[in-house]
N, CA, C and O of each residue as an XYZ file, in Angstrom:
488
protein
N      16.018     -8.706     -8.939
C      15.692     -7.598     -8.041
C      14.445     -6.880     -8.544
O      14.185     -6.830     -9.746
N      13.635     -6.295     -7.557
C      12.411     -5.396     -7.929
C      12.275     -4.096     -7.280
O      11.869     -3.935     -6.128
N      12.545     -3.415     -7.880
C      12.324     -2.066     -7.614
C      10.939     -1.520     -7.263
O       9.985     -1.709     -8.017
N      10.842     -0.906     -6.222
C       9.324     -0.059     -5.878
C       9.837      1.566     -5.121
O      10.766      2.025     -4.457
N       8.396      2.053     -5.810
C       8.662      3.833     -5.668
C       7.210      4.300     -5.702
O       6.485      4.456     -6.684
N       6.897      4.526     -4.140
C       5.586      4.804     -3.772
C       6.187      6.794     -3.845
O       7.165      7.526     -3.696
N       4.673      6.786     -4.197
C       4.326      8.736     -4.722
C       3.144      8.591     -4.083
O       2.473      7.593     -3.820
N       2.956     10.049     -3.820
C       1.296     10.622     -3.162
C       0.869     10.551     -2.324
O      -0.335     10.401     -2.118
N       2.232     10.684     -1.111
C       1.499     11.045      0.147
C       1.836     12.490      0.260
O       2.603     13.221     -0.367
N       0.854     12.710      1.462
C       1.150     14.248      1.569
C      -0.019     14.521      3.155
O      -0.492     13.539      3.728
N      -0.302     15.912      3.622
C      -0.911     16.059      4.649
C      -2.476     16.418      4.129
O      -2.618     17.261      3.243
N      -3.292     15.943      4.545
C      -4.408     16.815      4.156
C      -5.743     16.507      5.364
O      -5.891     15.397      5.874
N      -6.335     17.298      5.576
C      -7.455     17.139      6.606
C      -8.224     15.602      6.641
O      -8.289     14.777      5.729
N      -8.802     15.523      8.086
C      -9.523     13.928      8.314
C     -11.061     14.467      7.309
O     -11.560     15.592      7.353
N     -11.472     13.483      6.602
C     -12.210     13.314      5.526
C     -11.781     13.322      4.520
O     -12.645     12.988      3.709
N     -10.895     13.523      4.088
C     -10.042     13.825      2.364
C      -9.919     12.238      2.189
O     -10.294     11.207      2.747
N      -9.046     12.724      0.899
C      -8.910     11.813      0.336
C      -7.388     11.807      0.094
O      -6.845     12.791      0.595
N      -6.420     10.820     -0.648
C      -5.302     10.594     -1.473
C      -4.927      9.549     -2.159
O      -5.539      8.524     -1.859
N      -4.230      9.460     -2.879
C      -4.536      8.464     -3.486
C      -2.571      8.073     -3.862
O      -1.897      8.876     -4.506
N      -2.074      6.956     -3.397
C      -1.061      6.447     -2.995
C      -0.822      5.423     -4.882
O      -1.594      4.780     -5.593
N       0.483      5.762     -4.964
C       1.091      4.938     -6.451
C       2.139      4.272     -5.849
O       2.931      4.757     -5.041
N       2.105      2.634     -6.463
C       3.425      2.061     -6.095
C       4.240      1.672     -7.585
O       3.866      0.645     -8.152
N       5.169      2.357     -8.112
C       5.690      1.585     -9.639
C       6.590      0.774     -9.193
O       7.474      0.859     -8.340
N       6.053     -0.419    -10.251
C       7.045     -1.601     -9.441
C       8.060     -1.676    -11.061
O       7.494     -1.359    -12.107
N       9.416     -2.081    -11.075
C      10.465     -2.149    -11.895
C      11.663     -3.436    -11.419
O      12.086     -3.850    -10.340
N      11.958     -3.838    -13.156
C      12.718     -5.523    -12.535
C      12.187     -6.566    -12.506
O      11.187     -6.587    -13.224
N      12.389     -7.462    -12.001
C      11.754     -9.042    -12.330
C      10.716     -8.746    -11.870
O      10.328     -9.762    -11.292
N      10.209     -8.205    -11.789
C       8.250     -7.918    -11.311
C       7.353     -9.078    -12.264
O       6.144     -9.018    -12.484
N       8.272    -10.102    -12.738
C       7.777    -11.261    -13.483
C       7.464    -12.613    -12.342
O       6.779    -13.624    -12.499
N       8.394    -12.072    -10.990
C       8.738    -13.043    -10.014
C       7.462    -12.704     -9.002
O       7.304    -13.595     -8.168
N       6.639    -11.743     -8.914
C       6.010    -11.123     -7.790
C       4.624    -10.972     -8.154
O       4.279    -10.253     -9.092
N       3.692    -11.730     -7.327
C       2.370    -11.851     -7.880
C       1.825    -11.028     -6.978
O       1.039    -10.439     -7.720
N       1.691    -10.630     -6.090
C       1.090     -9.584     -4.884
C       1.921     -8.558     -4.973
O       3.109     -8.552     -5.298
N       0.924     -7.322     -4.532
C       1.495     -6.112     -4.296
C       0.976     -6.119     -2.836
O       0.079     -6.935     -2.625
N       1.358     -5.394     -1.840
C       0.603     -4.938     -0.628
C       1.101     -3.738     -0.233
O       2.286     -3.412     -0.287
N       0.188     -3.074      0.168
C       0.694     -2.051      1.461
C       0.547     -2.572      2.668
O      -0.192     -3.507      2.978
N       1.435     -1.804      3.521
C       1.695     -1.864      4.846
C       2.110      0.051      5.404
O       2.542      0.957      4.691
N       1.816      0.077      6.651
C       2.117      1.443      7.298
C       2.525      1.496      8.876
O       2.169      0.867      9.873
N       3.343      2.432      8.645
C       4.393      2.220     10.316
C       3.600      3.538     11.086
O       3.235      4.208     10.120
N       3.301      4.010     11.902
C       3.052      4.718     12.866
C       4.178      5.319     13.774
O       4.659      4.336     14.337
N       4.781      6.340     14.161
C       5.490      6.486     15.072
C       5.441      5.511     16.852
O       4.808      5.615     17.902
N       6.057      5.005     16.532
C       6.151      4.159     18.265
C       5.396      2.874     17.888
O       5.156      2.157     18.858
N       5.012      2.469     16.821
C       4.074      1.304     16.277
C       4.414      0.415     15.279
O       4.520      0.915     14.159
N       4.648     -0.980     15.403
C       4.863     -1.581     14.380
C       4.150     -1.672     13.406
O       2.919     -1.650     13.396
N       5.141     -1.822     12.176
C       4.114     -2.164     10.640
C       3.169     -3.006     10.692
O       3.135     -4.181     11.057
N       2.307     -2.218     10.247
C       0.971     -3.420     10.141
C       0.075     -3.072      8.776
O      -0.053     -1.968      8.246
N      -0.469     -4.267      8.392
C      -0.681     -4.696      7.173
C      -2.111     -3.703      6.933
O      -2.994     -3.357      7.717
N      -1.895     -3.447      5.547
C      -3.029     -2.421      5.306
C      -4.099     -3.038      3.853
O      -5.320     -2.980      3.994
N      -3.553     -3.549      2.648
C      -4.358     -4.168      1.725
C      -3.574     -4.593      0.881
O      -2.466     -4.070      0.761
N      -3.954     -5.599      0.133
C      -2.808     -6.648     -1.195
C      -3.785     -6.749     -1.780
O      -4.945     -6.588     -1.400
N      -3.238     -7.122     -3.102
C      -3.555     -7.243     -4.410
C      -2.969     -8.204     -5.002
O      -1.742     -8.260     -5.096
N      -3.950     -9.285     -5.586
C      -2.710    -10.064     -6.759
C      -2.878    -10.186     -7.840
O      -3.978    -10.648     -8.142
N      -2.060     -9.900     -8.800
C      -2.232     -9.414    -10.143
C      -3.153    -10.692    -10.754
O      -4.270    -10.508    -11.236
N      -2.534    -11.957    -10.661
C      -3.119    -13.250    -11.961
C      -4.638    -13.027    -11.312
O      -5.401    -12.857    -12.263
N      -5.307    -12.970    -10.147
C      -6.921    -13.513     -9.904
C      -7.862    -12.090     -9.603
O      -9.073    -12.023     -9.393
N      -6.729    -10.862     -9.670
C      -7.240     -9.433     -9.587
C      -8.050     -9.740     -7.825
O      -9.029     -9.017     -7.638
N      -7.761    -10.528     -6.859
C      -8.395    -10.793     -5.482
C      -7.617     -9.435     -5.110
O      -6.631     -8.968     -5.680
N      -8.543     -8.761     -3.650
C      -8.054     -8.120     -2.875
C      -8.002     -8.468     -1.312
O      -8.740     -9.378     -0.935
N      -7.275     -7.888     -0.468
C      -7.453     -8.502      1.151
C      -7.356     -6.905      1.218
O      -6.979     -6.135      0.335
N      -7.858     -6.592      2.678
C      -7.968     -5.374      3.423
C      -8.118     -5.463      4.645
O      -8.981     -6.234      5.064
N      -7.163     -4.547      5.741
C      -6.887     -4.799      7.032
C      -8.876     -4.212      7.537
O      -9.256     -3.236      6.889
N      -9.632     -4.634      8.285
C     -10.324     -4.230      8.954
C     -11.163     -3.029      9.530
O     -12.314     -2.728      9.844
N      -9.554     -2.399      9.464
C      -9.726     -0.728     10.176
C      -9.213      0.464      8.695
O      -8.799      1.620      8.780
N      -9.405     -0.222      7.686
C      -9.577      0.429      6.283
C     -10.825      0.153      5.397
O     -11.204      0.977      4.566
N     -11.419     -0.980      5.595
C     -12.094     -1.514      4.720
C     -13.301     -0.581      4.376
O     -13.767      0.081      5.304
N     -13.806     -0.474      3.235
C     -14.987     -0.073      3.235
C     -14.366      1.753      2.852
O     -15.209      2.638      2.702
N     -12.901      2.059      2.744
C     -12.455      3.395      2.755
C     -11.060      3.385      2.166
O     -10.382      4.410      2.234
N     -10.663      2.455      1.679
C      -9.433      2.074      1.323
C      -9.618      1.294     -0.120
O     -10.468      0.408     -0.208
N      -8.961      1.580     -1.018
C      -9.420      0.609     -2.372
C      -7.851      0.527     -3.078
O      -7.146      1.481     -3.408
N      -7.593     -0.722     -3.179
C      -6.247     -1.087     -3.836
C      -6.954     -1.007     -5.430
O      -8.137     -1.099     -5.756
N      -5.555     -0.767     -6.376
C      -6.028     -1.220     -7.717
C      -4.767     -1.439     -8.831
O      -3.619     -1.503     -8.391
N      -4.958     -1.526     -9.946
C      -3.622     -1.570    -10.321
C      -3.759     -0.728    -11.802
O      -4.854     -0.313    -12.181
N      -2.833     -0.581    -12.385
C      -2.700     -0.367    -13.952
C      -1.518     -1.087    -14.405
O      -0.327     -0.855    -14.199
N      -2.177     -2.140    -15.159
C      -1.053     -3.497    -15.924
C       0.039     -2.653    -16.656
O       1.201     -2.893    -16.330
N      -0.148     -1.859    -17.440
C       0.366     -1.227    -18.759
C       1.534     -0.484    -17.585
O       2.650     -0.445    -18.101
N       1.525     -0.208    -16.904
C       2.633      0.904    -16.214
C       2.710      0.231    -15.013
O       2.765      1.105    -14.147
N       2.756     -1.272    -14.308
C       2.924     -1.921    -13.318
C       3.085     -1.299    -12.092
O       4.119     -1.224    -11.427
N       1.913     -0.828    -11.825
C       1.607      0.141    -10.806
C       0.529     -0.049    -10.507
O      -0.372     -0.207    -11.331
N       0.320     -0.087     -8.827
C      -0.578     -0.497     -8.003
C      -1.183      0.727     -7.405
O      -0.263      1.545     -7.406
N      -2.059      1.189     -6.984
C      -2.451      2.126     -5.962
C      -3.103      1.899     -4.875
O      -3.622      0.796     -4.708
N      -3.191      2.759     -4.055
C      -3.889      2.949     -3.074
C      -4.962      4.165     -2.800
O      -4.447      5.108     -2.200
N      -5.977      4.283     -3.034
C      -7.177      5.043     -2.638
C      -7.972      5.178     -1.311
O      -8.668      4.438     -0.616
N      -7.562      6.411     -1.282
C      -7.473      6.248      0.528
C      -9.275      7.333      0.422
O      -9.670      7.778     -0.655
N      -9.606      7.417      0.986
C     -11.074      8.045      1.541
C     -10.900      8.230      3.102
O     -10.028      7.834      3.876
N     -12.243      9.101      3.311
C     -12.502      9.173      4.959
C     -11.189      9.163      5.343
O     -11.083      8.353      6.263
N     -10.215      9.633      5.104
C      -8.918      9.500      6.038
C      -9.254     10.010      7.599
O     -10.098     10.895      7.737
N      -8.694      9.535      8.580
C      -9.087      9.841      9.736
C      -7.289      9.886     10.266
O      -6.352      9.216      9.832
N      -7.311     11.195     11.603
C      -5.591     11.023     12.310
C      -5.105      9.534     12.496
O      -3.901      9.277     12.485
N      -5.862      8.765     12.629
C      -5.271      7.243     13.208
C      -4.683      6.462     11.726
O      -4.380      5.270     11.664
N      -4.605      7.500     10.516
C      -4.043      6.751      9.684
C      -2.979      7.465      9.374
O      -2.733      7.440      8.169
N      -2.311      8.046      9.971
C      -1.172      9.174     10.157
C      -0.052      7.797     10.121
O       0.118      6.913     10.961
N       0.502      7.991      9.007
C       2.110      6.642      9.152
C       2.686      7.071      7.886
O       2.236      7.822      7.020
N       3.862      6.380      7.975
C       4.457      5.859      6.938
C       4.074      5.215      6.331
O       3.761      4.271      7.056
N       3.620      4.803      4.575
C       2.972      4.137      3.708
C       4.262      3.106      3.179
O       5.303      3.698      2.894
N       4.258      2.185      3.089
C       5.198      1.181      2.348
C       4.314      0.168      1.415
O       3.323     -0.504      1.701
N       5.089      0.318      0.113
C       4.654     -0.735     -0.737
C       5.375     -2.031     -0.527
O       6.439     -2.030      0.092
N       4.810     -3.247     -1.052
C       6.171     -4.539     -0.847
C       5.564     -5.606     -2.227
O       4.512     -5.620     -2.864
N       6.360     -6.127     -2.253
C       5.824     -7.551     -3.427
C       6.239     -9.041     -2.926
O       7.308     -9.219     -2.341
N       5.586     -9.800     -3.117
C       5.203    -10.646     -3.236
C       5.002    -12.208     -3.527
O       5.298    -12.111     -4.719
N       4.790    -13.276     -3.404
C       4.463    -14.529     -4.077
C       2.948    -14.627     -3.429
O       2.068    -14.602     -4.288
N       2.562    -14.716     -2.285
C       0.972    -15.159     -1.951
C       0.581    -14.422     -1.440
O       1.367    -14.050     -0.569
N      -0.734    -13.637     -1.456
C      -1.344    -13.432     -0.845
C      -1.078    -13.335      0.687
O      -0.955    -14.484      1.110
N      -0.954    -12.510      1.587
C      -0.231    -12.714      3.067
C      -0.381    -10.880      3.988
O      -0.054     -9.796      3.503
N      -0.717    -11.035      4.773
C      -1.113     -9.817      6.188
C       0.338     -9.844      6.711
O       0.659     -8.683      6.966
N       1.438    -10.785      6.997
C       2.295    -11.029      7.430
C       3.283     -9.849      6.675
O       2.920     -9.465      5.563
N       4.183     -9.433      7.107
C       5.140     -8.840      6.369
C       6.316     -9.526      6.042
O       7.022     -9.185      5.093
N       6.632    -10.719      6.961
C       7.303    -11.933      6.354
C       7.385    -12.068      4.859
O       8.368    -12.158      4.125
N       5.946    -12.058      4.568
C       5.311    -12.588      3.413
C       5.798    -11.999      2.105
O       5.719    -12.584      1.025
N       6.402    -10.570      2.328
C       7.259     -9.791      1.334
C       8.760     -9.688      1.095
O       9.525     -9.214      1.935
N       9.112    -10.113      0.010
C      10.509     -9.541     -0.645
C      10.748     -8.381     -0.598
O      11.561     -7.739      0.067
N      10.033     -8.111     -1.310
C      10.918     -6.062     -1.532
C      10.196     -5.063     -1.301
O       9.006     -5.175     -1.596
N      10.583     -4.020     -0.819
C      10.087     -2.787     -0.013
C      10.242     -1.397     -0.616
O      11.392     -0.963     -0.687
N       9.424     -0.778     -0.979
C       9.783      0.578     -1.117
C      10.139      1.794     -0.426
O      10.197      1.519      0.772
N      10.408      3.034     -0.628
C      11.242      3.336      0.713
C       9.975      4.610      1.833
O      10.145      5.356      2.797
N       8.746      4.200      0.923
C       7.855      4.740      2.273
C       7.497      5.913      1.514
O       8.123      6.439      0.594
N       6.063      6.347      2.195
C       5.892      7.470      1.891
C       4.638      8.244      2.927
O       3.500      7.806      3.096
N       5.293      9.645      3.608
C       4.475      9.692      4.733
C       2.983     10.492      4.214
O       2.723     11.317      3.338
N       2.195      9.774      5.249
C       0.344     10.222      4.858
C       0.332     10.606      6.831
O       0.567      9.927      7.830
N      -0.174     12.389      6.520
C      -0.397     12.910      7.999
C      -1.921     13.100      7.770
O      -2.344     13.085      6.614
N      -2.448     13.210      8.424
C      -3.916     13.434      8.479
C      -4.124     14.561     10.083
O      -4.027     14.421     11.302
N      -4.459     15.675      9.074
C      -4.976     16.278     10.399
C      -6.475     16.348     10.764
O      -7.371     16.090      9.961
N      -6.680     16.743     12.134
C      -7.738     16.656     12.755
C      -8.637     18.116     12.742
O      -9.720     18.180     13.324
């Protein structure tokens, strides 16, 4: 089993910043990707950026890129998320998940953390 416990969401105006922690705990020996994903009210989860620990590669959904920066710290198996330019359209629920490949799919994840909401006001 792998434990995840996303911290650091919170509300803050469109342009800010925050910066999102996922600690992962447990066979985290089994799980080579980290990703986020984020739910929207009335909107399915959709994939936001992964990370995989062995090749340090990143993926990033489109409508983050360029404002969004995954990263990790080995020593405390914890991933983040660095959010910039936040804009209202990134107003969701934040979920961490883990991993075997690289994957946009949410299929693609085992285990889930239990969310953490990012409001962005206008």
């Amino acid at each position: 089993q792998v434990q995840l416990v996303e911290s650091g969401g919170g509300l803050v105006q469109a342009g800010g910043s925050l910066r999102l922690s996922c600690a992962a705990s447990g066979r985290t020996f089994r799980t080579d990707v980290m990703g986020w994903f984020r739910q929207a009210p009335g909107k399915e989860r959709e994939f936001v950026a992964a990370f995989m620990w062995s090749s340090s590669n990143t993926d990033y959904a489109d409508s983050v890129k360029g404002r969004f920066t995954i990263s990790r710290n080995n020593a405390k198996s914890t991933v983040y998320l660095r959010m910039n330019s936040l804009k209202p359209e990134d107003t969701a629920v934040y979920y961490c998940a883990t991993g075997s490949t690289m994957s946009r799919n949410r299929t693609g994840y085992n285990y889930w953390g239990q969310g953490t909401q990012v409001t962005v006001s206008s």
